[in-house]
N, C-alpha and C positions, 0 to 999 in steps of 0.2 A: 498303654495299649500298643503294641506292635501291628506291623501291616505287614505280611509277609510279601515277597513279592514273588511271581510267578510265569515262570518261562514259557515263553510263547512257543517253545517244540510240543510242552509236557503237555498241552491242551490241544483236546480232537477239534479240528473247526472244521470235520465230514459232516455237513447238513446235508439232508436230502430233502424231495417235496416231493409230491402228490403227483402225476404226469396226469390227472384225471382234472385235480381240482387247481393246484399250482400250493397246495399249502404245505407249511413246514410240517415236514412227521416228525414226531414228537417221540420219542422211547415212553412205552408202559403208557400211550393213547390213542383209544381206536380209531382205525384211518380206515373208515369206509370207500370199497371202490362201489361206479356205478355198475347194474347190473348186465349194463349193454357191455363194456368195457372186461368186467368177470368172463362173459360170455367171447370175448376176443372179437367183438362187432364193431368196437367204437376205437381209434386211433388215438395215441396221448395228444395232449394239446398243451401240455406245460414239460419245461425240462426238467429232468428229475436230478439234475446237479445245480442248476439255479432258479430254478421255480418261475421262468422268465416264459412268455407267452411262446411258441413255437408258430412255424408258418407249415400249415399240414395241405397235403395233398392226398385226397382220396381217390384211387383209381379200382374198376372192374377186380384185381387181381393183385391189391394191395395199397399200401398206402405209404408214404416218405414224410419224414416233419422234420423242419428246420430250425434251429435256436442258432442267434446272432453269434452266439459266445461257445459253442458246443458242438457245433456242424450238424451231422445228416444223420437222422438214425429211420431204421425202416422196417417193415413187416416182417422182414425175411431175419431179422438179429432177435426177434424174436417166436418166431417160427410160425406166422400166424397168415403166410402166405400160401 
């Protein structure tokens, strides 16, 4: 039996996760959003490059969330301000 071995360039390790729920999306499995969230009402609450909790600020005229490892992302990068 051979084991082949396999270079650590040739493999994607792009995960993404949920900014809703924090879970890993999966390819070819459905990743329900909530429908407050669909509707642009609700602000993410997980990072979508490591699924790690965010610190969210909701203001009158938009909202900012913080991830340890990711920095600042905001209302306005996605136009929902």
């Amino acid at each position: 039996m051979t084991v082949t071995e396999t270079n650590v360039a040739d493999v994607d390790v792009t995960e993404r996760y949920n900014a809703y729920t924090g879970l890993r999306i999966v390819p070819g499995v459905d990743d329900p959003v909530p429908a407050a969230a669909a509707l642009g009402l609700e602000p993410p609450r997980f990072c979508e490059d490591c699924g790690r909790r965010m610190i969210v600020q909701v203001s009158p005229d938009g909202w900012w969330a913080k991830c340890s490892r990711h920095g600042v992302r905001d209302s306005t990068a996605g136009e929902r301000r």
